[in-house]
C-alpha atoms as one frame of an Amber mdcrd trajectory, in Angstrom:
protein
-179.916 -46.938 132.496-176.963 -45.113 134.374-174.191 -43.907 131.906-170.448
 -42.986 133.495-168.154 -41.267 131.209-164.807 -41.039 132.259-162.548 -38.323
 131.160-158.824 -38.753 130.945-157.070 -35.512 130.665-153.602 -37.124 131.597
-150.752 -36.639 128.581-149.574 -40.080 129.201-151.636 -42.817 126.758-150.786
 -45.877 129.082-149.769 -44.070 132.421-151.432 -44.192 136.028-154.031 -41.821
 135.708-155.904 -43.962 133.011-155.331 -46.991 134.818-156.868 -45.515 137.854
-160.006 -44.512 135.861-160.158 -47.619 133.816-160.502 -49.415 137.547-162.850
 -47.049 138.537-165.192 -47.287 135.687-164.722 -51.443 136.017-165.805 -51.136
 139.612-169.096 -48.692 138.867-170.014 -50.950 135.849-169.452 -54.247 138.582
-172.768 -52.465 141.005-175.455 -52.856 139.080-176.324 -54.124 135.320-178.032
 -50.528 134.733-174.464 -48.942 134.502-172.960 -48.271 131.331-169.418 -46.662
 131.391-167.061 -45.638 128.468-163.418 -43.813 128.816-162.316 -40.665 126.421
-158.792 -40.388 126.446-157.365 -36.617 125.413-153.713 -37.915 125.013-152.500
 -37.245 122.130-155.549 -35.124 120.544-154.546 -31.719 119.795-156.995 -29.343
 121.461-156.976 -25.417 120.344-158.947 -22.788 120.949-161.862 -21.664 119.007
-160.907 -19.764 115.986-164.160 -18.769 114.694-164.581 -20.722 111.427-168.298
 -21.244 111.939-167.807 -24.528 110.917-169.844 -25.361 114.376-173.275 -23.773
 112.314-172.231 -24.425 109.325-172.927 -28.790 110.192-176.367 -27.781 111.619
-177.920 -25.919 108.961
């Protein structure tokens, strides 16, 4: 089993860039039944830097 994961990074929810990858990832999964595709969209998500909370080790201890 082949798994695709497509990352849009675009600020748009809706706009060309994910519509591009959505076709893209419809056309891998389309080649073969082994392929297994999903789509993260970053729109809207509020990304920061690391602040050093530790909260990272913290879930794995």
């Amino acid at each position: 089993m082949v798994h695709i994961l497509g990352l849009c990074a675009s600020p748009r929810r809706e706009g060309a860039t994910a519509y591009a990858l959505r076709m893209v990832l419809e056309g891998a999964q389309g080649v073969s039944e082994e392929i297994e595709t999903s789509m993260v969209t970053l729109a809207g998500k509020r990304i920061a830097p690391c602040t050093d909370c530790k909260a990272c080790i913290r879930s794995h201890s």
